[in-house]
N, CA, C and O atoms as a GROMACS GRO file, in nm:
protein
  504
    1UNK      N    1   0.081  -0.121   0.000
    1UNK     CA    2   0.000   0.000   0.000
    1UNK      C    3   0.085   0.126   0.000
    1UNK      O    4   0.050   0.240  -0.030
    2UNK      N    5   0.202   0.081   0.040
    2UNK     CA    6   0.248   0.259   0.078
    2UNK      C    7   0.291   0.286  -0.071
    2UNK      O    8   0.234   0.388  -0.109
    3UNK      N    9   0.384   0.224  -0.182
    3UNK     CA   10   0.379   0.289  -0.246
    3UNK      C   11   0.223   0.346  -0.346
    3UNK      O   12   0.207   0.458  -0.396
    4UNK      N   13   0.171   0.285  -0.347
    4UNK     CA   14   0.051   0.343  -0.402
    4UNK      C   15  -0.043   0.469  -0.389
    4UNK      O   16  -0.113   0.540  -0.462
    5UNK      N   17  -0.004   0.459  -0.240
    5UNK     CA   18  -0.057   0.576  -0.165
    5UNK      C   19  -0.011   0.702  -0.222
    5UNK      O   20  -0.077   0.806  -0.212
    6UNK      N   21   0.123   0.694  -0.296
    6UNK     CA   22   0.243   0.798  -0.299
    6UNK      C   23   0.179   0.843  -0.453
    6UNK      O   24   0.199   0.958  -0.492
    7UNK      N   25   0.099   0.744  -0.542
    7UNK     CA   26   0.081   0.750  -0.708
    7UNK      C   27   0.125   0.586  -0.696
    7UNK      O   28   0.036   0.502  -0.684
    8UNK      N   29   0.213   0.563  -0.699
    8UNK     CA   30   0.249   0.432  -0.712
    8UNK      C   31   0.343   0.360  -0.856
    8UNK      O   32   0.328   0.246  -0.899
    9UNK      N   33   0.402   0.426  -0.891
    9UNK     CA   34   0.516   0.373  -1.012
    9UNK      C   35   0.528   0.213  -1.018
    9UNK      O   36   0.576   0.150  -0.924
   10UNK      N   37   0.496   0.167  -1.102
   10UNK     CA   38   0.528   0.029  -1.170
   10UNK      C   39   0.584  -0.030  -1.263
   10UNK      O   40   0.616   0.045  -1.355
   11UNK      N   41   0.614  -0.155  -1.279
   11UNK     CA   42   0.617  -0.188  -1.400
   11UNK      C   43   0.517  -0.195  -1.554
   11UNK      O   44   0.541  -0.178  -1.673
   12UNK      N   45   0.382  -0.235  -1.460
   12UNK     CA   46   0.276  -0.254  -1.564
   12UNK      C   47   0.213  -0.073  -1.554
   12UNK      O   48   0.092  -0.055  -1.538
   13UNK      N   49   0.267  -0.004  -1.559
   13UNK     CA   50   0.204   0.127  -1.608
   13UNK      C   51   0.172   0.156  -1.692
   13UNK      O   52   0.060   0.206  -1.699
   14UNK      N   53   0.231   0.145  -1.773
   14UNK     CA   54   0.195   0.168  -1.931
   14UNK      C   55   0.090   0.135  -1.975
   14UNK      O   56   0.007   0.201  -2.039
   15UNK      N   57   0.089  -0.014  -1.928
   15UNK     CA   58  -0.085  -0.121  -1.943
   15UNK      C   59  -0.178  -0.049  -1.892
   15UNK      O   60  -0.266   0.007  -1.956
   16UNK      N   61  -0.161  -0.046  -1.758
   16UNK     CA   62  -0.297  -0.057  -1.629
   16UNK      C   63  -0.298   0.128  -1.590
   16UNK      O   64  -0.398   0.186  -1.551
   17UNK      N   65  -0.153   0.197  -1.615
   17UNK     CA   66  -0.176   0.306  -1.504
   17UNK      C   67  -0.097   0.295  -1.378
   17UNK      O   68  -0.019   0.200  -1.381
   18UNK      N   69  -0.096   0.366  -1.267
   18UNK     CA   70   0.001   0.351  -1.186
   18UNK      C   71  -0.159   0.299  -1.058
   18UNK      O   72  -0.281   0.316  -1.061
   19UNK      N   73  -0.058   0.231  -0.961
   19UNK     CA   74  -0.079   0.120  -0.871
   19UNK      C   75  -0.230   0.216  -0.807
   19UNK      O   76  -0.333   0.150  -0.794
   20UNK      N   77  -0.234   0.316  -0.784
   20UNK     CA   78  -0.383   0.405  -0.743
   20UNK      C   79  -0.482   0.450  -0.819
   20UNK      O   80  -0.580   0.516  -0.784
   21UNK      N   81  -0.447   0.403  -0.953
   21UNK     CA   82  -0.563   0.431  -1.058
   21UNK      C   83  -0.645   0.298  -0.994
   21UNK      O   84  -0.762   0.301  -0.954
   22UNK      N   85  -0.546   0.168  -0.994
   22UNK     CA   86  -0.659   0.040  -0.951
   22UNK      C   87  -0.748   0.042  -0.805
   22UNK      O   88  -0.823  -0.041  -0.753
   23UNK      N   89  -0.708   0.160  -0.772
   23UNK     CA   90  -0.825   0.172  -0.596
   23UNK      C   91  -0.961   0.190  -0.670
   23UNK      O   92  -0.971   0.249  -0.777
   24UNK      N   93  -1.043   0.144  -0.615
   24UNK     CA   94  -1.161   0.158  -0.636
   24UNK      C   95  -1.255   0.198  -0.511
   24UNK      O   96  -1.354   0.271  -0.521
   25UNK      N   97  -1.202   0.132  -0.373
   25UNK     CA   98  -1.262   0.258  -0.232
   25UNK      C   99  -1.122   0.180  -0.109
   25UNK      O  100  -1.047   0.082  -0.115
   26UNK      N  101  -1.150   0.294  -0.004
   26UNK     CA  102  -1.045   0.318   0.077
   26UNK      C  103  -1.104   0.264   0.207
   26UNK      O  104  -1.212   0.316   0.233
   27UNK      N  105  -1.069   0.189   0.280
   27UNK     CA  106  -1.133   0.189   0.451
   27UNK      C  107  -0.989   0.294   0.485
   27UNK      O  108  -0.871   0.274   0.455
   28UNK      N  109  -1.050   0.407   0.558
   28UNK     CA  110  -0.940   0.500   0.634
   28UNK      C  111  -0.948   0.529   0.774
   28UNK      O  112  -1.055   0.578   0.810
   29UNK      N  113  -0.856   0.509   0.865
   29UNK     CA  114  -0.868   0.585   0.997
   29UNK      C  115  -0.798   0.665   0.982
   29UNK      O  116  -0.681   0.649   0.946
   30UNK      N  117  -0.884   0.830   1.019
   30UNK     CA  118  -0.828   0.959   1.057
   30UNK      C  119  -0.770   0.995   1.171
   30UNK      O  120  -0.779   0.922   1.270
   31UNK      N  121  -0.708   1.100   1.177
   31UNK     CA  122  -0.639   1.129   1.256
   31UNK      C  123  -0.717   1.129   1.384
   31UNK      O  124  -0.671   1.079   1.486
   32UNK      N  125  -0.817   1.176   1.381
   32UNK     CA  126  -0.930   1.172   1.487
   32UNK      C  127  -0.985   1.082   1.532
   32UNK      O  128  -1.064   1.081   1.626
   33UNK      N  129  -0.940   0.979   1.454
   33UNK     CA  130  -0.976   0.827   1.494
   33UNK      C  131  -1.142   0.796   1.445
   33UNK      O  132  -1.208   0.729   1.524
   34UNK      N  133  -1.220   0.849   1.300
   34UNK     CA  134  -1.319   0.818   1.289
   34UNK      C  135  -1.280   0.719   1.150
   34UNK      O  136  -1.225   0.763   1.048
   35UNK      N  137  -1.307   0.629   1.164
   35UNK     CA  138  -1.340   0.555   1.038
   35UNK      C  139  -1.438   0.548   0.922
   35UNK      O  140  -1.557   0.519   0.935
   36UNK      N  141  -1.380   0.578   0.812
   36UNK     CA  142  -1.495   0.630   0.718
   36UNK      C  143  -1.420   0.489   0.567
   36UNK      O  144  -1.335   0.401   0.565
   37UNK      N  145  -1.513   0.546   0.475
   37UNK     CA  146  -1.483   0.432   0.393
   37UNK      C  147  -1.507   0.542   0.215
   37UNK      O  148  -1.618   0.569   0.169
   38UNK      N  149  -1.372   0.585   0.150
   38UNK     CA  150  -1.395   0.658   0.090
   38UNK      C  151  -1.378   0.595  -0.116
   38UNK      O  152  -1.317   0.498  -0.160
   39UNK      N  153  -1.433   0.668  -0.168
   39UNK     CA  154  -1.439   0.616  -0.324
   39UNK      C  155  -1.470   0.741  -0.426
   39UNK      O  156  -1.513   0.850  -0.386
   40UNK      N  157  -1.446   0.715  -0.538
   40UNK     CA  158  -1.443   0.841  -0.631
   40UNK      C  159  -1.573   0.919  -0.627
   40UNK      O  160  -1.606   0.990  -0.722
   41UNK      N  161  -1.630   0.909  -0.543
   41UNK     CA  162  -1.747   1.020  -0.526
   41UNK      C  163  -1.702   1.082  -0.431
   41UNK      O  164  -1.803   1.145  -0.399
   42UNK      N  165  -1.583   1.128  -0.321
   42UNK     CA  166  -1.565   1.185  -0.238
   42UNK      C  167  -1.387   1.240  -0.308
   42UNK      O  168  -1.291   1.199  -0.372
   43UNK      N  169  -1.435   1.348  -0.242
   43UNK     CA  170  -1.283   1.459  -0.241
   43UNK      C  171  -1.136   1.380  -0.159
   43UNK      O  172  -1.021   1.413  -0.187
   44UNK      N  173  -1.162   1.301  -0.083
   44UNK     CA  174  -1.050   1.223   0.034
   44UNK      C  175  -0.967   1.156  -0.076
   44UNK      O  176  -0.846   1.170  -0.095
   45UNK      N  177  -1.067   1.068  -0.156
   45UNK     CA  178  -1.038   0.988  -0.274
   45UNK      C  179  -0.939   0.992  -0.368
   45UNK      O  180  -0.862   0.905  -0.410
   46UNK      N  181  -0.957   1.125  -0.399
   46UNK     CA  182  -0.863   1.174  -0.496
   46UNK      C  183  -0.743   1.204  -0.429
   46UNK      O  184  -0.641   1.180  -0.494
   47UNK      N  185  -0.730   1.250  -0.320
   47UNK     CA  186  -0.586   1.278  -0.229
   47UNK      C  187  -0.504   1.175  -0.192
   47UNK      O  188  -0.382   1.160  -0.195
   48UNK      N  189  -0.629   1.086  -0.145
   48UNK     CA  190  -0.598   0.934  -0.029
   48UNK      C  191  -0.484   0.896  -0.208
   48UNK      O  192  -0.363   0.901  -0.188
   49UNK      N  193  -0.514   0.874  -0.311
   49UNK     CA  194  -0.420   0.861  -0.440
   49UNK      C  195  -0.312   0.960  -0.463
   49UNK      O  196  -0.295   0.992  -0.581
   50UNK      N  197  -0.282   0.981  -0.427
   50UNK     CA  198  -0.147   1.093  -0.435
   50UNK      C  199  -0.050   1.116  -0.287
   50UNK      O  200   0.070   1.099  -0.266
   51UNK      N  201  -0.130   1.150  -0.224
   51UNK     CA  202  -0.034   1.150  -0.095
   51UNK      C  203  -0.108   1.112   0.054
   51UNK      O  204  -0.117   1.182   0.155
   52UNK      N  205  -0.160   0.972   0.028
   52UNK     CA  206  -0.273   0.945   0.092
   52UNK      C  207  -0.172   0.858   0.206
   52UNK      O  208  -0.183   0.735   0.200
   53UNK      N  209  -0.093   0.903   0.288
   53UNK     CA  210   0.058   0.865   0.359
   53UNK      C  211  -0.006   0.983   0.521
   53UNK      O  212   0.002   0.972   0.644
   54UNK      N  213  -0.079   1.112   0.401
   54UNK     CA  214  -0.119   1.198   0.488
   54UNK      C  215  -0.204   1.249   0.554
   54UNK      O  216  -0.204   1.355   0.618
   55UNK      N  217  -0.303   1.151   0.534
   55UNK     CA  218  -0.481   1.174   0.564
   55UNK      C  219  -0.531   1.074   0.643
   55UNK      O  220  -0.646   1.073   0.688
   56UNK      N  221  -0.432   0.974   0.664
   56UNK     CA  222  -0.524   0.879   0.746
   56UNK      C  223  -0.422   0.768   0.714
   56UNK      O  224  -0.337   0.766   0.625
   57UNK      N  225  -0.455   0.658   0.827
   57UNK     CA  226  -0.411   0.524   0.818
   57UNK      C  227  -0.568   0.463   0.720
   57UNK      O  228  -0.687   0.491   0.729
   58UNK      N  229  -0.443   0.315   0.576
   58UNK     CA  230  -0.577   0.279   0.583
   58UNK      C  231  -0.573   0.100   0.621
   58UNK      O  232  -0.471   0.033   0.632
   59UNK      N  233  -0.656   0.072   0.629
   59UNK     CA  234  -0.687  -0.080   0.691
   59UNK      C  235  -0.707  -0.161   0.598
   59UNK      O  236  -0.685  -0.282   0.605
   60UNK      N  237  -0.747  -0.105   0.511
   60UNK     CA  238  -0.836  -0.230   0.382
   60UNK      C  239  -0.856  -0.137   0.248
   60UNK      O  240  -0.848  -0.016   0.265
   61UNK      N  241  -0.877  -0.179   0.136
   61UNK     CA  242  -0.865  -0.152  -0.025
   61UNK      C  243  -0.917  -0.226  -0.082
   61UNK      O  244  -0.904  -0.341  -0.039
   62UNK      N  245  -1.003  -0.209  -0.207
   62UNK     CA  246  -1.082  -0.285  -0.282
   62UNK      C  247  -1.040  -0.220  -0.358
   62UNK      O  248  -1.064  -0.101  -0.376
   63UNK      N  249  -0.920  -0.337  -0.455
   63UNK     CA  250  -0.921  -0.275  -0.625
   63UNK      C  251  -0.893  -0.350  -0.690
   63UNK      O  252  -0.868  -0.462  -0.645
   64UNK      N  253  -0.883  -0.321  -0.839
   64UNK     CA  254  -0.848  -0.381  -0.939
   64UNK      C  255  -0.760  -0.477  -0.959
   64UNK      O  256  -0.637  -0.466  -0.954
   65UNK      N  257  -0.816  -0.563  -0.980
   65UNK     CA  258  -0.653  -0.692  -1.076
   65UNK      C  259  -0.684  -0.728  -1.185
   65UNK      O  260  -0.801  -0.715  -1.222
   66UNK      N  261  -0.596  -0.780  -1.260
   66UNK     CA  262  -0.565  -0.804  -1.393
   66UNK      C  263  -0.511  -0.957  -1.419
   66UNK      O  264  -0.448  -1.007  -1.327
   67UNK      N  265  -0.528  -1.020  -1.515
   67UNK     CA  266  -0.451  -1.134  -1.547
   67UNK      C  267  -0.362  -1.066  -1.592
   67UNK      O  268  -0.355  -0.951  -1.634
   68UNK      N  269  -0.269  -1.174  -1.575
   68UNK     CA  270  -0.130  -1.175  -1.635
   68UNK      C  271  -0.123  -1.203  -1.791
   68UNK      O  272  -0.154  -1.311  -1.842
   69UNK      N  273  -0.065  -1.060  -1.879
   69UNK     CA  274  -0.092  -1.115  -2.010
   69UNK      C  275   0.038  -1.156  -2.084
   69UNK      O  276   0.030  -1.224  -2.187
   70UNK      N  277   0.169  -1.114  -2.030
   70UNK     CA  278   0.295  -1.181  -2.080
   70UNK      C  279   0.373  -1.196  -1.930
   70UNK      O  280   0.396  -1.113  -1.842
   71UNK      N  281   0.406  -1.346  -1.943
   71UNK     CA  282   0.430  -1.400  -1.815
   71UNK      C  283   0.577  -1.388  -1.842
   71UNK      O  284   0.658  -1.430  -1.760
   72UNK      N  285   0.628  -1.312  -1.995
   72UNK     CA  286   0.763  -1.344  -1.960
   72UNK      C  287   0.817  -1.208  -2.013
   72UNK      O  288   0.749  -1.124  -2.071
   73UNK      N  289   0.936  -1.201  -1.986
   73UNK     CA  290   0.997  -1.041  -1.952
   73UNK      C  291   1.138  -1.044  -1.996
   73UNK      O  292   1.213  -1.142  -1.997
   74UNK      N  293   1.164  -0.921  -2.032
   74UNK     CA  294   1.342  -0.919  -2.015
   74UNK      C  295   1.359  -0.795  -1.957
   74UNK      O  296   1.268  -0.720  -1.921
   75UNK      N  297   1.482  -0.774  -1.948
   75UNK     CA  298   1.554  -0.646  -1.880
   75UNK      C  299   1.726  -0.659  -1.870
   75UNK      O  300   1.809  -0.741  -1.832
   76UNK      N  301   1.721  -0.514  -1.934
   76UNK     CA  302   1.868  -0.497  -1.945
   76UNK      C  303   1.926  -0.415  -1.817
   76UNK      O  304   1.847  -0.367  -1.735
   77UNK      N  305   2.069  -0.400  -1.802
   77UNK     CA  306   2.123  -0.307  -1.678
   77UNK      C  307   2.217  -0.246  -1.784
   77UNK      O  308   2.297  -0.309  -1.853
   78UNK      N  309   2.192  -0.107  -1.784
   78UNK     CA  310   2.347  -0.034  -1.862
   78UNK      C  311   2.356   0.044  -1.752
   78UNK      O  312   2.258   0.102  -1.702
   79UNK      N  313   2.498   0.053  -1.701
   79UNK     CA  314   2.595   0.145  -1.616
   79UNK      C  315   2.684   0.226  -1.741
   79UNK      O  316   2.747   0.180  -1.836
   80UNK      N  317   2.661   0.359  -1.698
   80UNK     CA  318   2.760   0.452  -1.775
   80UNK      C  319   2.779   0.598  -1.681
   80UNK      O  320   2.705   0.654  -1.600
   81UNK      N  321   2.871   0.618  -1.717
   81UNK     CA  322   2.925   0.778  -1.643
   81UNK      C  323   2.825   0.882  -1.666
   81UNK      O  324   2.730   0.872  -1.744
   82UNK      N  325   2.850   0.968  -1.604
   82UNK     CA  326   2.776   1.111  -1.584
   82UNK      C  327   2.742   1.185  -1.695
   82UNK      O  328   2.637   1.236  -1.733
   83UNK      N  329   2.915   1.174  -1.760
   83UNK     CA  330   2.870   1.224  -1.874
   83UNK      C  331   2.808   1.178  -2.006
   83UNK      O  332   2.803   1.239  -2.113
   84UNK      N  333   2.756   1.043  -1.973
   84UNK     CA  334   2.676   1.035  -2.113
   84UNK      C  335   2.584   1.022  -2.089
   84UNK      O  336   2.532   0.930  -2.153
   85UNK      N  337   2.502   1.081  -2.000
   85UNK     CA  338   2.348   1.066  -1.943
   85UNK      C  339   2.263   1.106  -2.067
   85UNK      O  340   2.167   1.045  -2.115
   86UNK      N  341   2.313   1.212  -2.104
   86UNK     CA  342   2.206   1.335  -2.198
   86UNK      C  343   2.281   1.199  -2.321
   86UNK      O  344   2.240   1.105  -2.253
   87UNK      N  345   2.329   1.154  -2.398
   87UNK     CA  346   2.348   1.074  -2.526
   87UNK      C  347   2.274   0.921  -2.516
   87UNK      O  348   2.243   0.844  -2.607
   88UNK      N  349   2.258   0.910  -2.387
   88UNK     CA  350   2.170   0.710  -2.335
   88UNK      C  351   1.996   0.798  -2.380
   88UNK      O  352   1.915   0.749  -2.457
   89UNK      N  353   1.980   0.915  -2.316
   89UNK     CA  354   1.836   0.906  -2.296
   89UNK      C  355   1.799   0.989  -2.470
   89UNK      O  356   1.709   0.953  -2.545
   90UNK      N  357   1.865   1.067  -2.487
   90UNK     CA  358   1.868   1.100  -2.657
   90UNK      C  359   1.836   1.012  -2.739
   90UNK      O  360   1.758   1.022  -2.834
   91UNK      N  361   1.920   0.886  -2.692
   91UNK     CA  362   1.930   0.789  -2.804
   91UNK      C  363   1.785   0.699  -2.753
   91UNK      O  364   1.693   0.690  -2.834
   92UNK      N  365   1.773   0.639  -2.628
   92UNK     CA  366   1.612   0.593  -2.625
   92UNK      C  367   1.508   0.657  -2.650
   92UNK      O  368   1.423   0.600  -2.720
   93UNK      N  369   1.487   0.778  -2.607
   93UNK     CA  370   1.405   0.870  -2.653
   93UNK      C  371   1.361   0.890  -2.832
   93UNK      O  372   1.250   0.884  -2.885
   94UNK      N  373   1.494   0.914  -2.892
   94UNK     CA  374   1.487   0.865  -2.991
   94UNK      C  375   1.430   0.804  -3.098
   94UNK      O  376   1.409   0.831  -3.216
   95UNK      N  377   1.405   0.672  -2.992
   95UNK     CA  378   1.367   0.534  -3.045
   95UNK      C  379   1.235   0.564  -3.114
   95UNK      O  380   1.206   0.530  -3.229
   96UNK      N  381   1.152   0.638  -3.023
   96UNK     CA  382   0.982   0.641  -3.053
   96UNK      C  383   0.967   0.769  -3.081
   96UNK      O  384   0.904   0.786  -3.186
   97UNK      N  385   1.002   0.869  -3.027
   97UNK     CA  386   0.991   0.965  -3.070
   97UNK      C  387   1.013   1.049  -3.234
   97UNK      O  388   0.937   1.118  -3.302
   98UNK      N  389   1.097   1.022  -3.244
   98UNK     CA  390   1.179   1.102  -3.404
   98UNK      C  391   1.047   0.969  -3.499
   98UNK      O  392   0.994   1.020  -3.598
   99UNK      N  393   1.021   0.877  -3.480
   99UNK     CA  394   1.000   0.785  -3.569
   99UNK      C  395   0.813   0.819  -3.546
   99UNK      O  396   0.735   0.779  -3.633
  100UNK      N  397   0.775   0.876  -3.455
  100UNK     CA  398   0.661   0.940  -3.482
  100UNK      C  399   0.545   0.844  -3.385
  100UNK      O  400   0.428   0.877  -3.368
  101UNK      N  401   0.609   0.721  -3.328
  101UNK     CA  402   0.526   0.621  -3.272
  101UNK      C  403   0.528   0.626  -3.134
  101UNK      O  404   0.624   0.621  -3.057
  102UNK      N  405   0.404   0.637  -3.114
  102UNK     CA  406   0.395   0.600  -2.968
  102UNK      C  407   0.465   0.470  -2.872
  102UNK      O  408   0.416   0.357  -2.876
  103UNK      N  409   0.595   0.507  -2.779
  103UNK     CA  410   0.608   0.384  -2.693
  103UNK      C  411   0.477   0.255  -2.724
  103UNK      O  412   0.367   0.274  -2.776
  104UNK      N  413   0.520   0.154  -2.684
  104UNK     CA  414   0.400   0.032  -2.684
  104UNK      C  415   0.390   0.022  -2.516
  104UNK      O  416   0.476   0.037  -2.429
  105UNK      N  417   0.264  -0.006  -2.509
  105UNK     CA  418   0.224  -0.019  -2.332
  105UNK      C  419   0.325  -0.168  -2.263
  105UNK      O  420   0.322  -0.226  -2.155
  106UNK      N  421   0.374  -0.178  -2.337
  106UNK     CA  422   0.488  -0.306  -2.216
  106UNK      C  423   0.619  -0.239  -2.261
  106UNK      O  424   0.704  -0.327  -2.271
  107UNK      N  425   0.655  -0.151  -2.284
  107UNK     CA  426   0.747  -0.122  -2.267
  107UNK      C  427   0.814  -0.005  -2.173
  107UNK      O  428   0.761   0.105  -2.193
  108UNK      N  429   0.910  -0.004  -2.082
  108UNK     CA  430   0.866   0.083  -1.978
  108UNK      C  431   1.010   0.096  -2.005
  108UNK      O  432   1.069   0.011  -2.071
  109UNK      N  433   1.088   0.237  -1.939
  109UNK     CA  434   1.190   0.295  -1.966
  109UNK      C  435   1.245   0.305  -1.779
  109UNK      O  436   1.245   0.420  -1.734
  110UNK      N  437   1.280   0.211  -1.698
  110UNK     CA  438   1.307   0.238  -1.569
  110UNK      C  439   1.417   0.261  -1.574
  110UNK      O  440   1.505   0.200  -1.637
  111UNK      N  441   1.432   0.409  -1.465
  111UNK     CA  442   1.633   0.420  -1.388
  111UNK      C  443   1.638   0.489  -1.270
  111UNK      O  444   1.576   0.581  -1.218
  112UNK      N  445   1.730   0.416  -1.241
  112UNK     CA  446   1.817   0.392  -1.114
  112UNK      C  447   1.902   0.483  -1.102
  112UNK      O  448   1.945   0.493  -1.217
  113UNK      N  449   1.976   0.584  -1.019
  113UNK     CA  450   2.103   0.661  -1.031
  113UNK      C  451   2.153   0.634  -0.913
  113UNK      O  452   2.085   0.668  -0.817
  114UNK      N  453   2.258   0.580  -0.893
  114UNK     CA  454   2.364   0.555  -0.789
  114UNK      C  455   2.481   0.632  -0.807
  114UNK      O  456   2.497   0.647  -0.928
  115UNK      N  457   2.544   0.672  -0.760
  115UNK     CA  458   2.735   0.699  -0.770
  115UNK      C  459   2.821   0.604  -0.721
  115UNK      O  460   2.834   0.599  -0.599
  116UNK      N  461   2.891   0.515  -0.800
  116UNK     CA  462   3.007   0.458  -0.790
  116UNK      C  463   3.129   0.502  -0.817
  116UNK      O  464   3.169   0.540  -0.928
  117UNK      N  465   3.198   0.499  -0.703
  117UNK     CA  466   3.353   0.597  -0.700
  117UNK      C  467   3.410   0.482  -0.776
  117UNK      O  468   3.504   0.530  -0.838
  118UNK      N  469   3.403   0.390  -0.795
  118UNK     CA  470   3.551   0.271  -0.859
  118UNK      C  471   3.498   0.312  -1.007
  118UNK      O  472   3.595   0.291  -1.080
  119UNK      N  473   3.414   0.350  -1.069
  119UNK     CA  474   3.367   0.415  -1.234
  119UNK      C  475   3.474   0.542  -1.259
  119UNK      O  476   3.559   0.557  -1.346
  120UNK      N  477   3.442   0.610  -1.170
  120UNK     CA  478   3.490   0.747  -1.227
  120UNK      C  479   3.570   0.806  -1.074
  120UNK      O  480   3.527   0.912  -1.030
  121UNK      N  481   3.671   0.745  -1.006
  121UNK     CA  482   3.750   0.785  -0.903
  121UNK      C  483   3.803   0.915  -0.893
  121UNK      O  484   3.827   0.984  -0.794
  122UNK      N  485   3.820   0.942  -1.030
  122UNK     CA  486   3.891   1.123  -1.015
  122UNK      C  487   3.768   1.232  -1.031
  122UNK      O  488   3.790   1.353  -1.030
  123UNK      N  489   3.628   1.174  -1.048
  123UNK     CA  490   3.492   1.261  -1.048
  123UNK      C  491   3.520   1.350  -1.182
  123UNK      O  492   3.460   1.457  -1.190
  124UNK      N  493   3.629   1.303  -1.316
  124UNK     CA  494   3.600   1.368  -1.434
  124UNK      C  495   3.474   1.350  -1.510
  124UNK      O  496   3.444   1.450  -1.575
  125UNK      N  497   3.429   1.296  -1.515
  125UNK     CA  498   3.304   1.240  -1.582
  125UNK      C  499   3.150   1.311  -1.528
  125UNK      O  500   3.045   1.306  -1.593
  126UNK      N  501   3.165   1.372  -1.404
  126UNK     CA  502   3.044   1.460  -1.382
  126UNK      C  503   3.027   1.565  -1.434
  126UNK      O  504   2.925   1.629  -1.409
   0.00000   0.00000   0.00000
């Protein structure tokens, strides 16, 4: 729940949307300790999906699932220096863009940024 609460970033986004589009109603305890039970006819609803970390504890969720429609996957890892950040995302960007096509919904563009001193020890590359 917590990331969802936040928007919720996934893998299947592209498909479904991010992890709080699939809420469909909220059991919440408020700060005041009243328990209410909220859904897209109420204003809480729309918040409790974005930064809903801040409105209440919640107890329970009723939402959406999906079958599984490709059970199988790949994924690459590229590590590169600082300075070729702007030439990696140029060049994926690239891919769909310049060519006029919309990304396809399973394809998702995830990254990670760490600093590893044993890459670039003298920090030329930032």
């Amino acid at each position: 729940m917590g990331p969802g609460l936040g928007g919720g970033h996934g893998w299947l986004q592209g498909r479904h949307g991010l992890i709080s589009d699939q809420y469909i109603s909220l059991n919440v305890v408020t700060a005041t300790g009243k328990k209410i039970v909220v859904n897209k006819k109420d204003d809480l609803f729309w918040a409790m999906k974005g930064a809903g970390h801040n409105f209440g504890i919640v107890t329970e969720v009723t939402s959406k699932i999906y079958d599984v429609v490709n059970p199988n996957y790949a994924m690459a890892t590229l590590i590169f220096s600082g300075d070729k950040v702007k030439e990696v995302y140029a060049l994926a960007n690239n891919q769909w863009h310049s060519s006029g096509k919309a990304m396809p919904v399973d394809v998702i563009n995830w990254s990670y940024w760490f600093f590893d001193p044993t890459i670039d020890p003298t920090g030329v590359c930032n």
